[in-house]
C-alpha positions as a LaTeX table, in Angstrom:
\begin{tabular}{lrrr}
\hline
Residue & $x$ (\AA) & $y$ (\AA) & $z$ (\AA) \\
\hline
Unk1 & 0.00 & 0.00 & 0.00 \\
Unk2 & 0.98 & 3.53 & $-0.63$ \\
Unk3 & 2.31 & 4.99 & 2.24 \\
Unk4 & 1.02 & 8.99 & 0.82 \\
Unk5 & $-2.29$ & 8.07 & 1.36 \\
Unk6 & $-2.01$ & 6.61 & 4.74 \\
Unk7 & $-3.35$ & 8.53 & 7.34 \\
Unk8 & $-2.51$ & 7.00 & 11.05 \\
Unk9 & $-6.24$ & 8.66 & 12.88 \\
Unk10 & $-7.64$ & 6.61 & 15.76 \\
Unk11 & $-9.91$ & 9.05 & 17.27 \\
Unk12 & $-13.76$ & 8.69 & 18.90 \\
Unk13 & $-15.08$ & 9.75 & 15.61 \\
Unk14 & $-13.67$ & 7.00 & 13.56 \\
Unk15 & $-14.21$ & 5.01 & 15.64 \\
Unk16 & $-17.76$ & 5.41 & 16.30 \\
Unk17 & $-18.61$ & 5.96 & 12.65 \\
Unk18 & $-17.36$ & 2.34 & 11.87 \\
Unk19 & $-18.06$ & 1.05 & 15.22 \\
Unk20 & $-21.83$ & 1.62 & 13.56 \\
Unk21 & $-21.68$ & 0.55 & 10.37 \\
Unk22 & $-19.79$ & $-2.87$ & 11.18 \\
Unk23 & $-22.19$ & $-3.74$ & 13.89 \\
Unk24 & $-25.13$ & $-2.62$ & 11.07 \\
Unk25 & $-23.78$ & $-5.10$ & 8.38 \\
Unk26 & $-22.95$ & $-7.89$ & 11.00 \\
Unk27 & $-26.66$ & $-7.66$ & 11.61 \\
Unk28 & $-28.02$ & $-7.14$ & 8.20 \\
Unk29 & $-26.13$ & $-10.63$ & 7.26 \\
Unk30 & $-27.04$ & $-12.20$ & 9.93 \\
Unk31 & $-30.64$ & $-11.36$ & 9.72 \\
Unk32 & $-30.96$ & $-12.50$ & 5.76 \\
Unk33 & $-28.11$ & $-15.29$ & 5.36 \\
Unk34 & $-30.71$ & $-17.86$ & 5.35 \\
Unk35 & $-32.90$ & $-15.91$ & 2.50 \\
Unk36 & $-32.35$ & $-16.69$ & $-0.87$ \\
Unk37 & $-31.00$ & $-13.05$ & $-1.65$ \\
Unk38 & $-27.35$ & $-12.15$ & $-2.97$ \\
Unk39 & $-25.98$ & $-9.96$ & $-0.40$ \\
Unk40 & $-24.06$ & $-6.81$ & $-1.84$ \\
Unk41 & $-22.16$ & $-4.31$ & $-0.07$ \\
Unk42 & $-21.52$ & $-1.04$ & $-2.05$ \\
Unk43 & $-18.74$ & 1.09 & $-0.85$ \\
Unk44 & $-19.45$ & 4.90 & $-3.49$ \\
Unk45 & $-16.44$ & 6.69 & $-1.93$ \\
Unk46 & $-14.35$ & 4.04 & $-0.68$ \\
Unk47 & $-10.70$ & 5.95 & $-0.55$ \\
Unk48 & $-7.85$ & 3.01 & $-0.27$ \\
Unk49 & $-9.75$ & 1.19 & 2.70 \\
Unk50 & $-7.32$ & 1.99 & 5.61 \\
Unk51 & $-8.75$ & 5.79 & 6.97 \\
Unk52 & $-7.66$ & 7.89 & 4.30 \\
Unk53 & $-9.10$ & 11.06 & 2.46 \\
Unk54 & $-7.70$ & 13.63 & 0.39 \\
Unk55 & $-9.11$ & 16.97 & 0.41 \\
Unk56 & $-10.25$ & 17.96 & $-3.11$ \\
Unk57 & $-11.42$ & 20.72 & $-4.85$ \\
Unk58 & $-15.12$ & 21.40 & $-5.59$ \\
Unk59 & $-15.37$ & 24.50 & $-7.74$ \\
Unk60 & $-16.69$ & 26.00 & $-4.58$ \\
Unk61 & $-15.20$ & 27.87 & $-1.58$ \\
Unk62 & $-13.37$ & 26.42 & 1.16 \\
Unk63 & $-16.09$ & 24.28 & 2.75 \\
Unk64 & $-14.18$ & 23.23 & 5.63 \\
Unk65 & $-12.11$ & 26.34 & 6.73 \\
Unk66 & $-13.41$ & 26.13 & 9.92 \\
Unk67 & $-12.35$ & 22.71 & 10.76 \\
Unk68 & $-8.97$ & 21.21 & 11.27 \\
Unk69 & $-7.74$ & 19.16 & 8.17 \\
Unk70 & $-6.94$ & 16.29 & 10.41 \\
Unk71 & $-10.54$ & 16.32 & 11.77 \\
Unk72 & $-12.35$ & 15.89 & 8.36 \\
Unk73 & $-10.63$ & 13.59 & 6.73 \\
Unk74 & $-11.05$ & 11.39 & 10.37 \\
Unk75 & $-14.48$ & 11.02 & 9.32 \\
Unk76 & $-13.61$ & 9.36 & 6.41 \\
Unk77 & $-11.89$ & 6.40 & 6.26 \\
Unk78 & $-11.83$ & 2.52 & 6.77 \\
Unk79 & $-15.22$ & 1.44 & 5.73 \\
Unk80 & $-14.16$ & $-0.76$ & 2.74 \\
Unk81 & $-11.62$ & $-3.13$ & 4.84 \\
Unk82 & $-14.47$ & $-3.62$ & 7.82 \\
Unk83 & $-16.72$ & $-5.01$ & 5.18 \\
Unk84 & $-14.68$ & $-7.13$ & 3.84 \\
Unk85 & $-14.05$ & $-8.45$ & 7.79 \\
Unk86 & $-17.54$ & $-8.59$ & 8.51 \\
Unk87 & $-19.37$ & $-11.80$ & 9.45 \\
Unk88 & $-21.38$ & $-13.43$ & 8.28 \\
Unk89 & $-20.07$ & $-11.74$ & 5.16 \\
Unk90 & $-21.50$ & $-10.21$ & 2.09 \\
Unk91 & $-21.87$ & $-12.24$ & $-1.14$ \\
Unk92 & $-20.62$ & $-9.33$ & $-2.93$ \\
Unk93 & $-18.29$ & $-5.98$ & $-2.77$ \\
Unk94 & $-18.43$ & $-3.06$ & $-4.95$ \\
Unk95 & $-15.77$ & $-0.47$ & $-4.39$ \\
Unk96 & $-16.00$ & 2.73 & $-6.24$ \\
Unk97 & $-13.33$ & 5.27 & $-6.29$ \\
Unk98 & $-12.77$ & 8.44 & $-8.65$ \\
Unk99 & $-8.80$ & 8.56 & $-7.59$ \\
Unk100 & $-6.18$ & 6.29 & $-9.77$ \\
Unk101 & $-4.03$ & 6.06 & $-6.98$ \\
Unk102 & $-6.64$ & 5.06 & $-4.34$ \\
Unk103 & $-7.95$ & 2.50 & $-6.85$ \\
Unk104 & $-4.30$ & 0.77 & $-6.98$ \\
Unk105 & $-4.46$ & 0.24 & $-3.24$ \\
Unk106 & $-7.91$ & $-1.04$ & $-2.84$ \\
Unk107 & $-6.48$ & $-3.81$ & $-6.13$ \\
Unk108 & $-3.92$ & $-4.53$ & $-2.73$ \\
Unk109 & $-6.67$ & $-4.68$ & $-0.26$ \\
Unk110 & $-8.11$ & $-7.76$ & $-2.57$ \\
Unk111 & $-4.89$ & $-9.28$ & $-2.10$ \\
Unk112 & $-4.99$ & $-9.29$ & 1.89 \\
Unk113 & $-8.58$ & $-10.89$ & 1.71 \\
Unk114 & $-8.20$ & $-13.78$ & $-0.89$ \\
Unk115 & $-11.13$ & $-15.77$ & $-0.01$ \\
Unk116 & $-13.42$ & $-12.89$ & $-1.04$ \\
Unk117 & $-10.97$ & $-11.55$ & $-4.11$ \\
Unk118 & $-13.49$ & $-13.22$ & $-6.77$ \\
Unk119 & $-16.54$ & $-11.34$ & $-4.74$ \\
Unk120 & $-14.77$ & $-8.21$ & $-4.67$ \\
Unk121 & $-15.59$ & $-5.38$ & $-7.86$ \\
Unk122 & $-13.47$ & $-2.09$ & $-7.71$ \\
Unk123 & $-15.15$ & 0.78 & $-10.08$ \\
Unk124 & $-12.71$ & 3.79 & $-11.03$ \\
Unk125 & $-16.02$ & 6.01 & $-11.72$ \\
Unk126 & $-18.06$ & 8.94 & $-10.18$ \\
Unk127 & $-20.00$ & 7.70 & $-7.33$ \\
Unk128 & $-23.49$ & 9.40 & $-8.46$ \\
Unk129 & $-23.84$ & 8.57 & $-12.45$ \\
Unk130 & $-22.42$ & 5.32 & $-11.44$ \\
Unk131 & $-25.05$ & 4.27 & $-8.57$ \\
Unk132 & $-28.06$ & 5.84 & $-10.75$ \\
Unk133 & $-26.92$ & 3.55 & $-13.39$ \\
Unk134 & $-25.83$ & 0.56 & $-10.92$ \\
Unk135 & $-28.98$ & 0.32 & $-9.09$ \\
Unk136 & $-31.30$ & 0.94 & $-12.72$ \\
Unk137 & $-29.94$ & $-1.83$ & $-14.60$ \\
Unk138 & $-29.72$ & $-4.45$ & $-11.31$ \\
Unk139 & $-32.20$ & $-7.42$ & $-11.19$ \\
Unk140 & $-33.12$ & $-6.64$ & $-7.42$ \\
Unk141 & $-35.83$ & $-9.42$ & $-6.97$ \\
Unk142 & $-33.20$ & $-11.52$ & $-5.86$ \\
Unk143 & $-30.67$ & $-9.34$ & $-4.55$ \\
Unk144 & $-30.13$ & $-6.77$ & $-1.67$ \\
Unk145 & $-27.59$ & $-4.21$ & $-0.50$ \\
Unk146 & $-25.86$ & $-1.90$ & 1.85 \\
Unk147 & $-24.78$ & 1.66 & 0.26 \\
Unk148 & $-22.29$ & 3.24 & 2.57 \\
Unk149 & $-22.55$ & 6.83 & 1.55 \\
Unk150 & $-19.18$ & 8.59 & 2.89 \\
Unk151 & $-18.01$ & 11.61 & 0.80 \\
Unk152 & $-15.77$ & 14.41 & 1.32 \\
Unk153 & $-18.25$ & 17.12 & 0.80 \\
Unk154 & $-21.58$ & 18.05 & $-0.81$ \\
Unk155 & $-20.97$ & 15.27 & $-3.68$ \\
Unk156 & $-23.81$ & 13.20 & $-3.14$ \\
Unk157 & $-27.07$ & 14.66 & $-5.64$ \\
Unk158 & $-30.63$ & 13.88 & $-4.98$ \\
Unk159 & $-30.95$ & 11.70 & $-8.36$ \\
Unk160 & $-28.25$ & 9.49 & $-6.87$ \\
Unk161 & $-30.85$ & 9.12 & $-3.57$ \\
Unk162 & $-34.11$ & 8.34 & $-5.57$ \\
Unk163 & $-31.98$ & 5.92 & $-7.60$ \\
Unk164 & $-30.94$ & 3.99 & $-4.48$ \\
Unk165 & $-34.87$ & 4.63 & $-3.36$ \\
Unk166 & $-36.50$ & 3.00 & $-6.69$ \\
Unk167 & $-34.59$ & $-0.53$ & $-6.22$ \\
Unk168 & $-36.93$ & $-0.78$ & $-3.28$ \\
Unk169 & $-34.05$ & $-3.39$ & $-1.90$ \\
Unk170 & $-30.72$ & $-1.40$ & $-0.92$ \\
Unk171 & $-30.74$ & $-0.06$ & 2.56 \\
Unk172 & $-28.61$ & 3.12 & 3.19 \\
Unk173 & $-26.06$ & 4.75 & 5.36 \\
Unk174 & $-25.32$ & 8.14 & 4.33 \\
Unk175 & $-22.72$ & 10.65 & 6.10 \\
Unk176 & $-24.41$ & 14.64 & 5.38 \\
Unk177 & $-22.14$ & 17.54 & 5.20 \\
Unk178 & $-23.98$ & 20.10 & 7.70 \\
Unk179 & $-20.93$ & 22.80 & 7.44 \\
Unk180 & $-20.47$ & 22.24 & 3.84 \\
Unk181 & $-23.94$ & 22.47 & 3.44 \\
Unk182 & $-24.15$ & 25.35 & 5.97 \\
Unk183 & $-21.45$ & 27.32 & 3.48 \\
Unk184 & $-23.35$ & 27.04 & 0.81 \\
Unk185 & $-26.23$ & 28.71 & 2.35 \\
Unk186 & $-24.83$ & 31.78 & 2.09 \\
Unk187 & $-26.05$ & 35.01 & 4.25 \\
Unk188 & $-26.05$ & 37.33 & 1.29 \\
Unk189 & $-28.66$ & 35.67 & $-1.00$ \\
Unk190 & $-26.90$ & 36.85 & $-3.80$ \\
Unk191 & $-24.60$ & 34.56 & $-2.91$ \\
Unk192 & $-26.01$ & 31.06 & $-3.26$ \\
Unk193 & $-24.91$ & 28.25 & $-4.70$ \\
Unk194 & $-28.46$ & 27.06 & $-5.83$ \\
Unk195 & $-28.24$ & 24.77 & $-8.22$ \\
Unk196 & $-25.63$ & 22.91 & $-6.15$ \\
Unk197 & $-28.20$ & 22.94 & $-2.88$ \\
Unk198 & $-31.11$ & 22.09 & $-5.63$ \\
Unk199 & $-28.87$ & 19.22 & $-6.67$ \\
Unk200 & $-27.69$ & 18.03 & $-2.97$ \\
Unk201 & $-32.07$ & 18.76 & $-1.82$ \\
Unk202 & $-33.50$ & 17.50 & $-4.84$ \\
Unk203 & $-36.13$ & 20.89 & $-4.21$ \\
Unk204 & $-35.93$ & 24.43 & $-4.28$ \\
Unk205 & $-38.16$ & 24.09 & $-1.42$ \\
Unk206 & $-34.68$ & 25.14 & 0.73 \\
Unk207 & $-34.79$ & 28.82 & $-0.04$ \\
Unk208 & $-38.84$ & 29.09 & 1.85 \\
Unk209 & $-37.07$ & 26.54 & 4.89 \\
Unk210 & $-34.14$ & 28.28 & 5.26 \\
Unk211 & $-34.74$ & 31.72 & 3.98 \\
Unk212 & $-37.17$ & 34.81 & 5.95 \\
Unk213 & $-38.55$ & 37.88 & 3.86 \\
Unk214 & $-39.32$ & 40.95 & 5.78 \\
Unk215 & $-40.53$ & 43.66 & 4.19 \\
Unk216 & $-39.54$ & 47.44 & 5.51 \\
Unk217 & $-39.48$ & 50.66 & 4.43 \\
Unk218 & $-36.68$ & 53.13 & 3.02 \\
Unk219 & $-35.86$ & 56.46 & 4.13 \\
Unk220 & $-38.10$ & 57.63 & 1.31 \\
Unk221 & $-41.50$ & 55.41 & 2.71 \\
Unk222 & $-41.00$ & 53.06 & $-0.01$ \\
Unk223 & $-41.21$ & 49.18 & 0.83 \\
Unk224 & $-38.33$ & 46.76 & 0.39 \\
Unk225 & $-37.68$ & 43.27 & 0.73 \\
Unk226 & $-34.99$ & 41.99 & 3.20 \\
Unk227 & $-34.17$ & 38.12 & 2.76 \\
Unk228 & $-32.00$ & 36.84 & 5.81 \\
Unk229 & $-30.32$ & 33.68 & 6.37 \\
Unk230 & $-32.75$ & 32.27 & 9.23 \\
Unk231 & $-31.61$ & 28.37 & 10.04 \\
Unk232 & $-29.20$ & 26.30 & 12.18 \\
Unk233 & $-27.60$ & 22.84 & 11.76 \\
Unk234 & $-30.39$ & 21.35 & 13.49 \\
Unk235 & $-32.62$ & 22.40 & 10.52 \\
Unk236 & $-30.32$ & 21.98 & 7.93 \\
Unk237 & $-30.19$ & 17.92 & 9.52 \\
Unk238 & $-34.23$ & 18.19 & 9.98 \\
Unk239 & $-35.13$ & 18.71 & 6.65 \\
Unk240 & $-32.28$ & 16.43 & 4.63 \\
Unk241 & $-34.51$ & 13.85 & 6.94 \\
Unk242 & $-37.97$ & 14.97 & 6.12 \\
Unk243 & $-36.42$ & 14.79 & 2.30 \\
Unk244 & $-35.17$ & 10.91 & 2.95 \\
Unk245 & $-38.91$ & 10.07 & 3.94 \\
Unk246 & $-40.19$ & 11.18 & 1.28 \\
Unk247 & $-38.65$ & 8.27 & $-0.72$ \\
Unk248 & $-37.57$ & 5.99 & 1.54 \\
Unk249 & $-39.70$ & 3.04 & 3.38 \\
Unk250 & $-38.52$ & 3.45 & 6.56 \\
Unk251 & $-35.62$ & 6.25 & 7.69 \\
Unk252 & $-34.26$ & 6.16 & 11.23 \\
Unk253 & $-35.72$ & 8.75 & 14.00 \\
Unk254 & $-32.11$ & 9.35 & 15.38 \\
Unk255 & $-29.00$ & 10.47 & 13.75 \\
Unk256 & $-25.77$ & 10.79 & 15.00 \\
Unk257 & $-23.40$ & 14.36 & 14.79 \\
Unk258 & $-20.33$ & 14.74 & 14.59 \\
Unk259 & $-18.92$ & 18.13 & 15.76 \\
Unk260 & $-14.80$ & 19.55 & 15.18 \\
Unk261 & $-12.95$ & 20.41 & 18.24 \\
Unk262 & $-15.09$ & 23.70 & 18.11 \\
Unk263 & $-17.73$ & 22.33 & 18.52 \\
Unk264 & $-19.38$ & 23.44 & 14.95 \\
Unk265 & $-20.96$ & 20.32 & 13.33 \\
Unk266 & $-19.18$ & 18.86 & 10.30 \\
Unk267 & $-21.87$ & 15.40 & 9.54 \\
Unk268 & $-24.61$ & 13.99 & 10.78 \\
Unk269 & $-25.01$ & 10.09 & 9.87 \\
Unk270 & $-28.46$ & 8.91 & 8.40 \\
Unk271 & $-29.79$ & 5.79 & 7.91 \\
Unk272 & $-32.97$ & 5.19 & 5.32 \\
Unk273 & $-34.18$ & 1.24 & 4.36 \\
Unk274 & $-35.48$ & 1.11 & 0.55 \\
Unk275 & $-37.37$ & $-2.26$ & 1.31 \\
Unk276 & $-41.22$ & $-1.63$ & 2.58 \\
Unk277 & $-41.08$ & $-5.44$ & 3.95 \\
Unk278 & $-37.85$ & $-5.32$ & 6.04 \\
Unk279 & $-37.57$ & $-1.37$ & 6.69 \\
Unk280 & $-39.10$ & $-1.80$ & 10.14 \\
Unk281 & $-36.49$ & $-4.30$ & 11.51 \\
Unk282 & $-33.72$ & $-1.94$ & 9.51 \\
Unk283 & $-35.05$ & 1.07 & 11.27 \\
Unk284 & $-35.45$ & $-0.43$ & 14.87 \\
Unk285 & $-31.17$ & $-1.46$ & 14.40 \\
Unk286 & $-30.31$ & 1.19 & 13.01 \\
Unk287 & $-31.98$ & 3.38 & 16.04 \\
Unk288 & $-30.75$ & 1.07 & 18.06 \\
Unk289 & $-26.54$ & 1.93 & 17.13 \\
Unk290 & $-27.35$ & 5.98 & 16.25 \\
Unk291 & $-28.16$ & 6.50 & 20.23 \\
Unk292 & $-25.61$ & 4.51 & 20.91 \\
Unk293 & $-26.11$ & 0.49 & 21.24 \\
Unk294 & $-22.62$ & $-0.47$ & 19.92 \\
\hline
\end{tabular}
């Protein structure tokens, strides 16, 4: 493996992200390895698989500036080796990367797990026009999966959501950027990066949530319109929720944020079940680990 993109992190946050997604997919296998379903775990930003993220660039401003560089990219690493540890384990792994280097050492994490090299696909693609045409073209009457959803920033669009929705089989943990998010929602109106929050919202129903119009007079008598910036991460969290069940069959009551060192959110973790028959079991789990049952 190449040692520049290995990052040596061990902190709460890691931990407890991964901590909750390998006690998820122990219990998702257990729970369906005796139905006649091919088990798939889908890994859209999986880095090299040992806690490693570089930061990239966006086209947008510095989404992070408040946060130390060390701190993000803790959030964002190690999910692709835990699968591949899990048991009961997965019939199938599907590793998608963007980075040529990354991809290289995820081809060496296949050699460290040789019993599962056959089951194991690794995708040098964009995560979102890749899962929209992954989970169209899938035969899902006989198949189910696990999307870990763990990007950088605000890469993850709406379409790639009601994609995962429509197989009505794929059950999803997603990781939302609240200060990314938060920066593009800027306080001069003027400002905003709308058709990036349309595309991370899949609405323009943002601007009424997070947007207030007073209207005031000049010095002249004549009215005018003042829009202010009028939400908090707690809303910004609320209605990426409210947005997940409108899709999804079941989406988890609790959450899970992570904050930096001061103490201004960077995620919140998410958990939504595409499958109307086993979203209630999904949900109740998935509560279970997001307030803390790991």
């Amino acid at each position: 493996m190449s040692t520049r993109n290995l990052q040596r992190f061990g902190g709460d946050w890691t931990e407890e992200k991964l901590a909750i997604l390998g006690e998820y997919l122990r219990a998702y296998n257990t729970a369906l390895k005796n139905q006649p379903f091919t088990r798939i775990y889908v890994d859209a930003f999986a880095g090299t698989g040992y806690r490693m993220q570089k930061q990239r660039d966006f086209g947008v401003p510095n989404l992070f500036a408040e946060a130390h560089d060390a701190e993000t990219q803790e959030l964002l690493k190690g999910s692709a080796k835990l699968a591949l540890e899990v048991e009961p384990p997965f019939d199938r792994f599907v590793f998608v990367e963007t980075d040529g280097d990354k991809v290289r050492d995820l081809e060496v994490l296949k050699t460290e797990h040789p019993d599962k090299a056959r089951q194991v696909e690794i995708i040098r693609a964009d995560a979102n026009p890749f899962l929209q045409e992954y989970c169209d073209k899938q035969d899902w009457r006989g198949r189910r999966a696990v999307v870990f959803l763990d990007p950088f920033a605000t890469e993850v669009t709406w379409d790639t959501m009601e994609a995962i929705a429509r197989t009505k089989a794929i059950d999803v943990w997603i990781l939302f950027p609240l200060m990314a998010v938060n920066r593009l929602l800027a306080n001069d109106p003027k400002k905003l990066f709308r058709d990036r929050l349309d595309a991370i919202f899949g609405t323009k129903d943002w601007f009424q949530q997070f947007y207030r119009t007073t209207r005031l007079e000049d010095i002249f008598g004549q009215p005018v319109e003042k829009i202010r910036k009028a939400c908090d991460f707690r809303s910004l969290g609320g209605f990426y929720q409210k947005r997940l069940r409108s899709i999804f069959a079941g989406v988890a009551d609790k959450s899970h944020v992570w904050d930096n060192s001061r103490r201004s959110p960077l995620f919140q973790l998410f958990f939504a079940a595409g499958n109307p028959k086993g979203a209630p079991i999904a949900v109740r789990i998935a509560n279970h680990l997001l307030k803390g049952g790991f």
